[in-house]
N, C-alpha and C positions, 0 to 999 in steps of 0.2 A: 192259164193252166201250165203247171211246168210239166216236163216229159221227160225224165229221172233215164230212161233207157233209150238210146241210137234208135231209131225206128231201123231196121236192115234196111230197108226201102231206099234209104238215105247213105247208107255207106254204099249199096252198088252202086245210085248214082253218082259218088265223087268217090269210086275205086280207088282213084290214085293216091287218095289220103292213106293215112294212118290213121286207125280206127281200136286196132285193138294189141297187145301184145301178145308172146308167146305163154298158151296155157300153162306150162308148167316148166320146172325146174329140178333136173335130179330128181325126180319123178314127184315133187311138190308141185302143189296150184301154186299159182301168182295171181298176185296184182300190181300195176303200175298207179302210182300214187300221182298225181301230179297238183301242183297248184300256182295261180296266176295272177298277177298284178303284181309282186313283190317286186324289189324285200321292202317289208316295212319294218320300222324301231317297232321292237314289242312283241309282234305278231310273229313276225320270220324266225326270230329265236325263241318263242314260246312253240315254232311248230318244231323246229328244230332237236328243241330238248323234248318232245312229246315222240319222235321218230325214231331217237334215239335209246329210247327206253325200251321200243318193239326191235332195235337194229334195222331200221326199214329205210330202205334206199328210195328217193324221189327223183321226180325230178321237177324243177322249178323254171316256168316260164317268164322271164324277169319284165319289166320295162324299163325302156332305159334309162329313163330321165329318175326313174329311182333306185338307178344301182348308181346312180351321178350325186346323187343327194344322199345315199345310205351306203357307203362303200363299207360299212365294218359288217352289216348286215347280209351283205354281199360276197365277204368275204367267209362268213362265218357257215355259210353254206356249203360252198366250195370246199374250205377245211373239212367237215366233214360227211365232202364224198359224195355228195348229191352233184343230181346233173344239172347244168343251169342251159337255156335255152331262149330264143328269141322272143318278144312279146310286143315289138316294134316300140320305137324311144316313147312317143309321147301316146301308149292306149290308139291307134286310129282303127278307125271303121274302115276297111277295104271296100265296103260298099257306097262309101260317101267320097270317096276321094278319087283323084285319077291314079291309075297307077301305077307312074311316075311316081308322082309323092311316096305312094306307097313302098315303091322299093327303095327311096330316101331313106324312109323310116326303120326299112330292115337294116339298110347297110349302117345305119348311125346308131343302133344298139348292137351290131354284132363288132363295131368299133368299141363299146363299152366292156363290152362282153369278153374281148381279147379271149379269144378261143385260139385254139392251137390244130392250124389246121388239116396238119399233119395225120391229126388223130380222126376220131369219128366224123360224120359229116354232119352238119350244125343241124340242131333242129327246130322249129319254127309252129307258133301258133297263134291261128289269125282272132285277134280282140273279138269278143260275143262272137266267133265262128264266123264272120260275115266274111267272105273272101269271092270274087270273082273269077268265071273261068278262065281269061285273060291275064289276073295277078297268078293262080295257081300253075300253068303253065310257066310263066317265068320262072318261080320259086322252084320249082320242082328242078331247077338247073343246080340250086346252089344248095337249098334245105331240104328233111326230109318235114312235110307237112304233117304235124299231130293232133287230129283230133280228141276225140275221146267216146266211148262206149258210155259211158255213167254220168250223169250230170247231177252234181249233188244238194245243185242251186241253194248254198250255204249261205249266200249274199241276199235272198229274197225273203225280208221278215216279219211278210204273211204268214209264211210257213212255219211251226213251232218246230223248235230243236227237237223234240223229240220226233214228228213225223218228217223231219230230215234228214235223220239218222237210220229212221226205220225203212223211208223210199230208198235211200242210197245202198242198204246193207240186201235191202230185196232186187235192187237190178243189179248190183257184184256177181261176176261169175270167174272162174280161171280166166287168163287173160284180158279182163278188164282193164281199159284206162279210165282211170276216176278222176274227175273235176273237182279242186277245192281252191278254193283264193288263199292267200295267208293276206290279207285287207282288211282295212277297218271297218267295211261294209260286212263280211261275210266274219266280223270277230266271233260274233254273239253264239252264232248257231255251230262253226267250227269248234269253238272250246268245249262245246258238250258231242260234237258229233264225232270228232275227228279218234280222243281217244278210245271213246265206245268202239267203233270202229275199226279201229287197231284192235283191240283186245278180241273182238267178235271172231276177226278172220285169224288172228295168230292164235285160237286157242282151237282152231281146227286146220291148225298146220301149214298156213297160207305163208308165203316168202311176200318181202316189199320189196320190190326192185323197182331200179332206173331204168329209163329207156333207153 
């Protein structure tokens, strides 16, 4: 059974995450858009062009081995304005590995990522949310940890696009952070959710921002 809304239960206990953003904006609701596993050919600029039609800022958790493999896709994000963020090189479970490894894996995509670190401070989100109390204490030195309020589980297809769309548009609230892949597992159900979606909350006024 999937579980489309954060149980609260779950963000007190791992407080220190990042769970939700700021309600509102210039006195507008928000939502944070985010989506994971990218870039991929196809997918990353079919969300791309679909974000840009709402003006809606994201932000995209990469992995690295495919901003190594897909550099124009990578790039084309960036050009237009979206936030791009860690998603460790190769997909790992922080629950299966030591970690060690695992903070291999953050430093070798934030090596891809060439972030500027000057600026904001990087931000990071652990594969299927599996992360240890042990990894998150490290991490919390260098990244800010984002979870997410909304799980849109666009990747799981048992579930019909249409009751994807409908659980995803029912647990959104002001400051929501929303789960979406741009992947060729989660293609199916995102091409009919993501711009329903878009259109649902921008026709009552909702802003798309980056984190």
């Amino acid at each position: 059974m999937v579980i489309h809304k954060t149980p609260w239960l779950l963000k007190a206990f791992y407080s220190s995450l990042t769970w939700t953003g700021k309600a509102s904006h210039q006195d507008k609701p928000c939502l944070y858009l985010t989506f994971d596993d990218g870039p991929i050919p196809s997918v990353t600029p079919w969300v791309a062009d679909i974000l840009a039609n709402y003006n809606a800022g994201a932000t995209f958790f990469c992995v690295g081995d495919n901003i190594r493999k897909h550099p124009e896709e990578f790039e084309l994000i960036q050009s237009q304005g979206h936030r791009v963020a860690n998603h460790t090189f190769h997909h790992v479970n922080g629950w299966s590995v030591p970690t060690e490894t695992y903070l291999r894996e953050i430093k070798e995509c934030d090596k891809v990522l060439r972030l500027d670190q000057n600026c904001q401070q990087p931000l990071f989100r652990p594969p299927y949310g599996k992360i240890s109390r042990k990894q998150i204490s490290e991490i919390n030195n260098s990244h800010r940890i984002i979870m997410w309020d909304v799980l849109s589980a666009d990747y799981d297809h048992t579930i019909s696009p249409r009751k994807c769309l409908e659980a995803t548009k029912k647990a959104a609230e002001p400051g929501s952070i929303v789960l979406f892949h741009d992947s060729y597992k989660a293609e199916r159900n995102l091409k009919y959710v993501l711009p329903a979606f878009l259109d649902h909350f921008a026709a009552q006024g909702y802003l798309f921002k980056t984190l």
